[in-house]
C-alpha positions as CSV (number, residue, x, y, z in Angstrom):
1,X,-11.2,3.0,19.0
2,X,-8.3,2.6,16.5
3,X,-5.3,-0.6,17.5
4,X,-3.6,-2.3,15.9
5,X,-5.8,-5.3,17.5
6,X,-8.8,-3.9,15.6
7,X,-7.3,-3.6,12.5
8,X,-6.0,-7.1,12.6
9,X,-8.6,-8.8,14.4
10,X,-11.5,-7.1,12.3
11,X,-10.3,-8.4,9.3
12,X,-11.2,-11.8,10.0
13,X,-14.1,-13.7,7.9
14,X,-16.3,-10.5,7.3
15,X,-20.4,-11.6,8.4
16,X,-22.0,-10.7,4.9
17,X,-25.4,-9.0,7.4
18,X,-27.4,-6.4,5.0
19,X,-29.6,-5.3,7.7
20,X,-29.7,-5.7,11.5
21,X,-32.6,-7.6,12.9
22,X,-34.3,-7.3,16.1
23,X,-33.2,-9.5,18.9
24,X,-34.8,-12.1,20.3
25,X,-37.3,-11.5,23.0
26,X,-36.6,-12.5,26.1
27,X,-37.6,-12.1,29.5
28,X,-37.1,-8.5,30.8
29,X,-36.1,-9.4,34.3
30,X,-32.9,-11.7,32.6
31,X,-33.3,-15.7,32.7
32,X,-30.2,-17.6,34.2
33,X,-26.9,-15.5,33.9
34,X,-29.0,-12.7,32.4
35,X,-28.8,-9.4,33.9
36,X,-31.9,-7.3,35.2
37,X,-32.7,-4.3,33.6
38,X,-30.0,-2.0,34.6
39,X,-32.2,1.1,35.2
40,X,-28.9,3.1,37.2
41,X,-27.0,2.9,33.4
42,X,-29.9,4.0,31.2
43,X,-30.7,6.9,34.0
44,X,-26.7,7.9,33.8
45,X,-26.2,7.3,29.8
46,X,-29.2,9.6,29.1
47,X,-28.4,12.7,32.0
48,X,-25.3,12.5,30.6
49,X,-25.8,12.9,26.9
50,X,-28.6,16.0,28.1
51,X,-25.6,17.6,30.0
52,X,-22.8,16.9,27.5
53,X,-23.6,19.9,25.4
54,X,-24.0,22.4,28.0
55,X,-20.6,23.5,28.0
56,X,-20.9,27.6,28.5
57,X,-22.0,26.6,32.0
58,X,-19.0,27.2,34.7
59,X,-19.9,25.7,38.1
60,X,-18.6,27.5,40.7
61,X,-17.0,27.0,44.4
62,X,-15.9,23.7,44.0
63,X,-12.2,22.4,45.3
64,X,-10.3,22.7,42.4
65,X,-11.6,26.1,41.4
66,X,-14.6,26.5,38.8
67,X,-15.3,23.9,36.2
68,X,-17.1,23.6,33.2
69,X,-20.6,21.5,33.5
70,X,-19.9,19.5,30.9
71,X,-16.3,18.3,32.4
72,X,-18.2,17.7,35.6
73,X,-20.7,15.3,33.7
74,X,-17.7,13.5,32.3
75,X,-16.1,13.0,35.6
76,X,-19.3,11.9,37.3
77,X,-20.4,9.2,34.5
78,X,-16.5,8.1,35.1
79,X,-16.8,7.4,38.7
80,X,-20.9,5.9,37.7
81,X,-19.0,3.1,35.6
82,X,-16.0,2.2,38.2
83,X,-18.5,2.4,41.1
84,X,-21.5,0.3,38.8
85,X,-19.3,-2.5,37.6
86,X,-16.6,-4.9,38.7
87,X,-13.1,-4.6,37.0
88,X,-13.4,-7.7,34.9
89,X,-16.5,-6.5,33.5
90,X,-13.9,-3.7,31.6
91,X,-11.8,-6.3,30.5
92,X,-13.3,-6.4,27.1
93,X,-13.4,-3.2,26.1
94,X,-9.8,-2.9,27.7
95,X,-8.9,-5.7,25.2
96,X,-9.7,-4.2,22.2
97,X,-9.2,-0.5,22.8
98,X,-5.6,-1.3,24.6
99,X,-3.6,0.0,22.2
100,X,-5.3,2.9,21.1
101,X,-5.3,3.8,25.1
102,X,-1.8,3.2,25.2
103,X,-0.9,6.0,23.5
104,X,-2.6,8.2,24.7
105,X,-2.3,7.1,28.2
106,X,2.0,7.8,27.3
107,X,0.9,11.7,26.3
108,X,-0.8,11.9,29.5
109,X,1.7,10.9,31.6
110,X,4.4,13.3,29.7
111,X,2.3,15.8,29.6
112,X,1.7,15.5,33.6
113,X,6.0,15.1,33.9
114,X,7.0,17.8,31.6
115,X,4.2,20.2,33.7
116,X,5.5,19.4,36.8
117,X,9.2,20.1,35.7
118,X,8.5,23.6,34.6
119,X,6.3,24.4,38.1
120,X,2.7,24.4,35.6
121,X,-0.1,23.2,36.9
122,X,-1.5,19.8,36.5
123,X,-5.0,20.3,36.4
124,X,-5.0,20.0,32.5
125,X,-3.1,16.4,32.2
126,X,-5.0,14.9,34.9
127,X,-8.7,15.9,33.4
128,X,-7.5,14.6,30.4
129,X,-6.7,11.3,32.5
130,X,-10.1,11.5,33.9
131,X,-11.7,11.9,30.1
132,X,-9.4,8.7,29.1
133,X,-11.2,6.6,32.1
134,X,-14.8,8.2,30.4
135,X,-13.6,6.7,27.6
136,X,-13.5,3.0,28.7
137,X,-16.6,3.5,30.5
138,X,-18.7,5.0,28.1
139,X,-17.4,1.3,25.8
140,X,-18.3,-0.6,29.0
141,X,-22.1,0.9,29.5
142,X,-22.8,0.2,25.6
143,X,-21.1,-2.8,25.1
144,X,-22.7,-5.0,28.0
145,X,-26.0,-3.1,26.8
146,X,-25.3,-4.3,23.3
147,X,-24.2,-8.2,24.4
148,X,-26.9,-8.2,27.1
149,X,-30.3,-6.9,25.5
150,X,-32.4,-7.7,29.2
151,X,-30.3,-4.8,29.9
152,X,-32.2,-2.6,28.0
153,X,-29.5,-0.4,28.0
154,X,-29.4,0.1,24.4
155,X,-32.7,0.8,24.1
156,X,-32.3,3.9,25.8
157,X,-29.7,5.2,24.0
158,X,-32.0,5.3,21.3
159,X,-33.1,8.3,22.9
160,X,-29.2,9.9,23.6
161,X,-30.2,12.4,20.6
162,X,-33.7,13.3,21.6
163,X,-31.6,14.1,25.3
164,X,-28.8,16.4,24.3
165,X,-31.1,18.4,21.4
166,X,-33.8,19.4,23.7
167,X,-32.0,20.0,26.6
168,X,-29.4,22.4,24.2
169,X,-32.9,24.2,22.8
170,X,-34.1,25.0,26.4
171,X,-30.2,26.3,27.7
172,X,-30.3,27.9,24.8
173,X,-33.7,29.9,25.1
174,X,-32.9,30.5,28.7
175,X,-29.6,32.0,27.8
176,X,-30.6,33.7,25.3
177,X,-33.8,35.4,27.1
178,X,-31.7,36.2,30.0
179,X,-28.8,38.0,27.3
180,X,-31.5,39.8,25.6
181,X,-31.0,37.7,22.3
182,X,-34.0,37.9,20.0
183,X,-33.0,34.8,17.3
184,X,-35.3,35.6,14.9
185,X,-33.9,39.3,14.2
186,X,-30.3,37.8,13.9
187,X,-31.2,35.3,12.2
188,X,-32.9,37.9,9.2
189,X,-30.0,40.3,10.2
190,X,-27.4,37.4,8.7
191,X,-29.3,36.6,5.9
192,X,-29.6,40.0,4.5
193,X,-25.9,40.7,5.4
194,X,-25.1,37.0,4.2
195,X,-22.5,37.2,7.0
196,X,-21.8,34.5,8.7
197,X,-20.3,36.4,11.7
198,X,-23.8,37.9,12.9
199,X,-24.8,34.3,13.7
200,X,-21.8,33.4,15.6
201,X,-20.9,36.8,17.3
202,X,-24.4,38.0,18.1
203,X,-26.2,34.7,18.6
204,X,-24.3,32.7,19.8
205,X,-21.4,34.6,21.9
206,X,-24.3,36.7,23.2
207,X,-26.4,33.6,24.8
208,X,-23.1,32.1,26.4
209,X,-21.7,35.0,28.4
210,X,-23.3,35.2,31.8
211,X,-22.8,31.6,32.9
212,X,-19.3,32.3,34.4
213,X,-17.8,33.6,31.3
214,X,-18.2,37.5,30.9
215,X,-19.2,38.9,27.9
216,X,-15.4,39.9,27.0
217,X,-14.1,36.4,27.8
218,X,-17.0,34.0,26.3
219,X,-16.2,32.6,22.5
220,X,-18.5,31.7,20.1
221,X,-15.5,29.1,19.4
222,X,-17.2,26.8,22.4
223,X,-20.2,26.3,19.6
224,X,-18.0,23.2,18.3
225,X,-17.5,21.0,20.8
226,X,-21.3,21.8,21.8
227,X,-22.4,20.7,18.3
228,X,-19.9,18.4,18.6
229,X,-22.1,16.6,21.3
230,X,-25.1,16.8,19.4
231,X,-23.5,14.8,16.2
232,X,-22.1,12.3,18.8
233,X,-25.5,11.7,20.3
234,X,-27.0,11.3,16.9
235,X,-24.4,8.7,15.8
236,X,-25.4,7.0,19.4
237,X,-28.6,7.3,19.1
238,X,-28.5,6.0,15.4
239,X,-26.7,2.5,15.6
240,X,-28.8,2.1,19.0
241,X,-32.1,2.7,16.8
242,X,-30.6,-0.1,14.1
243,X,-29.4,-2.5,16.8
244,X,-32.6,-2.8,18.3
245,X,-35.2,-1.0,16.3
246,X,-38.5,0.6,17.2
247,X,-41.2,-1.8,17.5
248,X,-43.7,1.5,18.2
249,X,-44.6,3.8,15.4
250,X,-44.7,6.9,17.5
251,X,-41.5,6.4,18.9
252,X,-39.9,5.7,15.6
253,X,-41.5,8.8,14.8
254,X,-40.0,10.4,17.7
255,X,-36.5,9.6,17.3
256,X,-36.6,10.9,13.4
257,X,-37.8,14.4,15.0
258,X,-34.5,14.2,17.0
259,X,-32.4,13.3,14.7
260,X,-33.7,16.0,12.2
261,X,-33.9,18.4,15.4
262,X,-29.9,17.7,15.4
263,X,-29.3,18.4,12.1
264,X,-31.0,21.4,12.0
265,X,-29.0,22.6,15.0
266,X,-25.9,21.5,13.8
267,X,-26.6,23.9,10.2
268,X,-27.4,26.8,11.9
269,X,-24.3,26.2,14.5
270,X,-22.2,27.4,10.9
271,X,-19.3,25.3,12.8
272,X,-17.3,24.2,9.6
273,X,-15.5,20.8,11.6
274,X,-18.9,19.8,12.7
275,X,-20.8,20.2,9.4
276,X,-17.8,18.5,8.0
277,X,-18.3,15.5,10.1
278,X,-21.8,15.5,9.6
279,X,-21.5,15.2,6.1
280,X,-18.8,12.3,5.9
281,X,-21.6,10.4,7.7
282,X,-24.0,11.5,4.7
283,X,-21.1,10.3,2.1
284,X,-20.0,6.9,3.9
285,X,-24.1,6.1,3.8
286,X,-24.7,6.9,0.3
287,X,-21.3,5.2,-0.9
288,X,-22.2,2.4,1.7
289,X,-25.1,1.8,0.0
290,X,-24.0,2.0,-4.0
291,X,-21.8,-0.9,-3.1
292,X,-24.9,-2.8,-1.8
293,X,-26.6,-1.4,-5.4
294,X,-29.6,-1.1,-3.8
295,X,-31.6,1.3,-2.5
296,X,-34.4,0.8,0.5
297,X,-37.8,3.1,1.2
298,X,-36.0,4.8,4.3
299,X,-33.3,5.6,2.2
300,X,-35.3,7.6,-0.1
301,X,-37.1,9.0,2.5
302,X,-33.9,10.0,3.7
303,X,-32.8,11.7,0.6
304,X,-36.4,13.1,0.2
305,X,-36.0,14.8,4.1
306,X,-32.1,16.1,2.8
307,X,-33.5,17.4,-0.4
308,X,-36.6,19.6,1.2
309,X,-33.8,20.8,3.5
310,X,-31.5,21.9,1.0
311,X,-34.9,23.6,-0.8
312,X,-35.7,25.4,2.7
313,X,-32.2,26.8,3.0
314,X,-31.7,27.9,-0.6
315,X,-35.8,29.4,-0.4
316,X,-34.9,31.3,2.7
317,X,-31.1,32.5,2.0
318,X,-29.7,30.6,4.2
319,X,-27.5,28.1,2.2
320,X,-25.6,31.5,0.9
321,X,-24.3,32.1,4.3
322,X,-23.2,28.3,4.8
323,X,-21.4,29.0,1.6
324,X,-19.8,32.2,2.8
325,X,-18.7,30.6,5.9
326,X,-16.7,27.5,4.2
327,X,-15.6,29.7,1.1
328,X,-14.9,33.3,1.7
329,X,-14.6,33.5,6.1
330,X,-11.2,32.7,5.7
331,X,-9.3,34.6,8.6
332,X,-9.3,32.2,11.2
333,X,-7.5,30.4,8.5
334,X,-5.4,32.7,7.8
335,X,-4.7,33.1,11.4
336,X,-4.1,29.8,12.0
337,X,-1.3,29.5,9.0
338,X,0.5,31.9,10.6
339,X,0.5,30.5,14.3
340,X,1.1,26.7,12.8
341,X,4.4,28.9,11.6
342,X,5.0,29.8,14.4
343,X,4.7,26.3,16.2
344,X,6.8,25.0,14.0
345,X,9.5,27.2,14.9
346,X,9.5,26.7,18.8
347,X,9.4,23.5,18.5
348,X,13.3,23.1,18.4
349,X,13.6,24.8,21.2
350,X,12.0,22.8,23.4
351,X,12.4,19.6,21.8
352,X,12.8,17.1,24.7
353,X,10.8,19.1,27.8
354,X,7.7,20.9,26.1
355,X,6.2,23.3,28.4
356,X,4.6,24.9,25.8
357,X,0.4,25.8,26.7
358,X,-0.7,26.6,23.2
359,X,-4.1,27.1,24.4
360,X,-4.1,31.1,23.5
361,X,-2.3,30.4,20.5
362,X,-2.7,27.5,18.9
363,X,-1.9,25.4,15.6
364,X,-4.8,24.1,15.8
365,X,-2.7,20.9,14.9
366,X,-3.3,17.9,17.5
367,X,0.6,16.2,17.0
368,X,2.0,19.8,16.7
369,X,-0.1,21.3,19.7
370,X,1.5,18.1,21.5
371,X,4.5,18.1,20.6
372,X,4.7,21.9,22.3
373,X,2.8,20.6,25.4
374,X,4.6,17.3,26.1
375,X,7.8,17.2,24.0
376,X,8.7,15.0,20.9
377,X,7.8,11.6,22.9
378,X,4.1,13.4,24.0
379,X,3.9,14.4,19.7
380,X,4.9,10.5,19.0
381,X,1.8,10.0,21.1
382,X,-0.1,12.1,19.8
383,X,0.6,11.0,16.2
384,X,0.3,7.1,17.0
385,X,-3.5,7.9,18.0
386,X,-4.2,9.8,14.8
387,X,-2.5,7.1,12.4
388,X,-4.5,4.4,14.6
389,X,-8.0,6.2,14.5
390,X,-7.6,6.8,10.8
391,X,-6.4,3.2,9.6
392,X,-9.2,2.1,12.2
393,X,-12.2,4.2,10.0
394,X,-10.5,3.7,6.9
395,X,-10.6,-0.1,7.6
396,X,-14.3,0.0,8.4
397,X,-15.6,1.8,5.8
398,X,-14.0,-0.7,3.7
399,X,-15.9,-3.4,5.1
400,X,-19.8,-1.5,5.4
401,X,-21.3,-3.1,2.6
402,X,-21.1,-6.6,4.3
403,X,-21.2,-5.2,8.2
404,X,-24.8,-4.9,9.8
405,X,-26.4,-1.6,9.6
406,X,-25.4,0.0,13.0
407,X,-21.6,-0.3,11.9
408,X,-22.3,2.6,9.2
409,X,-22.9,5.3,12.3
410,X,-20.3,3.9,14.5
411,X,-18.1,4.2,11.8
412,X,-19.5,7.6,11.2
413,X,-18.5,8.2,15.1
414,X,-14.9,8.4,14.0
415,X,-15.2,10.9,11.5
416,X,-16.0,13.7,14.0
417,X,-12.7,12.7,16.0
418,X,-10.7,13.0,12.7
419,X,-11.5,16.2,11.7
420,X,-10.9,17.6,14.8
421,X,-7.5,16.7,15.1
422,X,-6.8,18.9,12.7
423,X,-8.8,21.5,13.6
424,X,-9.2,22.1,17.3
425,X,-7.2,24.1,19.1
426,X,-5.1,23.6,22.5
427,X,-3.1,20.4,22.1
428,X,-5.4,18.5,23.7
429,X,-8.2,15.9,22.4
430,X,-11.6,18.1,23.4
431,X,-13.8,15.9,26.0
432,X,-16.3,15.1,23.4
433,X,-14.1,13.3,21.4
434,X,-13.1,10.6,24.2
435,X,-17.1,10.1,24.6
436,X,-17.3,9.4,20.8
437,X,-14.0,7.1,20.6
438,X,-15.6,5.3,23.8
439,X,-19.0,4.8,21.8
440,X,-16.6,3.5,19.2
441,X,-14.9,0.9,21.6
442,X,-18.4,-0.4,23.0
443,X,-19.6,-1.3,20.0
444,X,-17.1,-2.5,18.2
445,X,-16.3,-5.0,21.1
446,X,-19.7,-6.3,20.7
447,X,-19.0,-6.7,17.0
448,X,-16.1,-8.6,17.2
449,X,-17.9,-10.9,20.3
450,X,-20.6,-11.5,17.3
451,X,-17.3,-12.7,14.8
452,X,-16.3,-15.0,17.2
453,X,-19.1,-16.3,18.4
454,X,-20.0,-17.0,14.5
455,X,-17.0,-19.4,13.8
């Protein structure tokens, strides 16, 4: 989370850590004032990282008309937290990420007040309320996991990435069977057209229709936020593995397959914001790590692992369609210059009231998209969040070289949230964002507890 509170209170007496070590031991069942093992969180955190990218499913028949599975998880591991916990034990997180919520608490609200003055539905402002409680919890469940290790809540977030990559590979197959996909010839069929829009029409916008979307209404566009849940469990499952690493070889092991299992997903997705995202993390660890000016044996093994990559997508033609996608597919972009034109222009007309859903037509701007959708005090909003989560990431990648290690993929968290301000469409922050800014929250809580607790 981005506040002003973090940005001031983070600054404080930087704890010159190089490495996280393993906590303590102690007893599993929680000594005095210790917790128990908290088997209900670990359950929740890791069904709903395995359902977070299954976002083509529409669930059918409920109340409020068909929702999306993924929205459903959200909700559900919102109500898990407030029916798990006491209020005070949200206090901290509440602390910290306050005024980042503020904000976007105020777009909420205007969103909700300028929909109900011109007779729109509501449905849109109050999931958004729902995601913003998601957030708080998702901070609560890591944070107490993080400050109470008998929890061992932590230690199953280790395995957040391993969830949400194999349960996207079996959807996947299953869709894909059922559609009449055959991967293999599409993927040869892109590489010898070095087209980058066989992948996402005929792979990917094939093996989502059927799952309440029709074939004429499903769009390969939803491949973003799902890979968008795949690099958030990754960052999860990465500053979990650092905060308390792997005392077994196997499932060290184990966790690099699904970390490598998400990367290769995230490649082949061809989604530009992702990959984007993805590779900011690669940058803030390699810079990270020059400032350090040093270099450790998993580091090289992690440049030895990105190198053979790079080898196996140049060797099989793949890296030429990654290149075609982020240099010569420009039309979305040239779409999208002409509708931010567009949003430009009606903004003056509805200046105060909004009204605006830019959903079919959007700037893909987060502050402009807003500003249509909740008027100039829901754009304010919207642009206070953006200027906090930036000075928030800029601020911690300042301090890396002297935070401990899991600070390098929390901080990495942030960067998928970034880009996709400026790049999603609707006017809206999409649902896996509000997971990643919660992740964000948890554990930067904890950090500051550890500053405090230091002086």
């Amino acid at each position: 989370m981005a506040s002003s509170q973090l940005v001031t209170r983070a600054t404080t007496r930087p704890v010159p850590v190089r490495r996280s070590t393993p906590s303590p031991a102690r007893p599993v069942g929680g000594g005095p004032g210790e917790p128990r093992v908290d088997r209900a969180a670990r359950v929740a955190l890791l069904l709903f990282f395995a359902v977070l990218p299954l976002q083509w499913f529409l669930v059918p028949g409920l109340p409020g008309g068909s929702q999306r599975l993924h929205l459903l998880a959200i909700t559900g591991f919102a109500l898990f937290g407030l029916a798990h916990y006491r209020w005070h034990v949200f206090v901290p997180v509440l602390r910290v990420a306050l005024p980042v919520l503020i904000p976007i608490a105020v777009f909420v609200t205007i969103w909700a007040a300028t929909s109900l003055y011109h007779s729109a539905p509501l449905r849109g402002s109050l999931q958004e309320g729902v995601q913003l409680v998601a957030l708080v919890v998702v901070g609560t469940v890591l944070y107490r996991g993080a400050a109470y290790p008998t929890t061992r809540v932590i230690e199953a977030a280790r395995w957040a990435a391993l969830a949400a990559g194999v349960s996207l590979v079996v959807a996947l197959a299953v869709s894909m069977a059922a559609n009449g996909v055959n991967p293999a010839a599409v993927f040869a069929q892109t590489v010898a057209s070095g087209d980058p829009e066989v992948l996402q029409k005929e792979l990917f916008r094939s093996a989502f229709a059927g799952y309440g979307y029709t074939a004429d209404e499903v769009q390969g566009n939803i491949r973003h936020e799902v890979m968008g849940a795949v690099l958030t469990a990754m960052c999860l499952s990465s500053a979990a593995a650092r905060l308390r690493p792997f005392a077994n070889r196997r499932a060290a092991q184990l966790y690099r397959f699904s970390i490598t299992l998400g990367a290769v997903l995230i490649v082949i997705s061809l989604s530009r914001s992702v990959m984007l995202a993805a590779a900011i993390w690669v940058l803030l660890a390699v810079v990270t790590q020059a400032r350090r000016l040093g270099v450790t044996k998993r580091q090289l093994a992690v440049v030895s692992a990105a190198l053979a990559g790079l080898l196996i997508l140049l060797a099989s033609g793949f890296a030429s369609v990654i290149y075609v996608r982020f240099t010569q597919d420009t039309a979305s972009y040239e779409g999208r210059d002409r509708l931010f034109g567009q949003a430009l222009a009606e903004i003056p007309q509805h200046f105060w009231t909004g009204g605006i859903d830019p959903s079919g037509a959007s700037s893909h701007m987060f502050i402009i998209d807003s500003t249509l959708r909740a008027g100039v005090i829901g754009g304010l909003a919207a642009l206070t969040t953006v200027l906090l989560v930036v000075a928030l990431f800029l601020q911690l990648t300042r301090r890396l070289p002297t935070e401990p290690a899991w600070m390098l993929p929390v901080t990495a968290t942030l960067a998928l949230p970034m880009v996709r301000f400026f790049t999603a469409g609707g006017g809206v922050i999409p649902p896996v964002q509000y997971v990643a800014l919660g992740i964000v929250a948890g554990f930067l809580t904890y950090r500051l507890t550890l500053s405090r607790n230091r002086r």
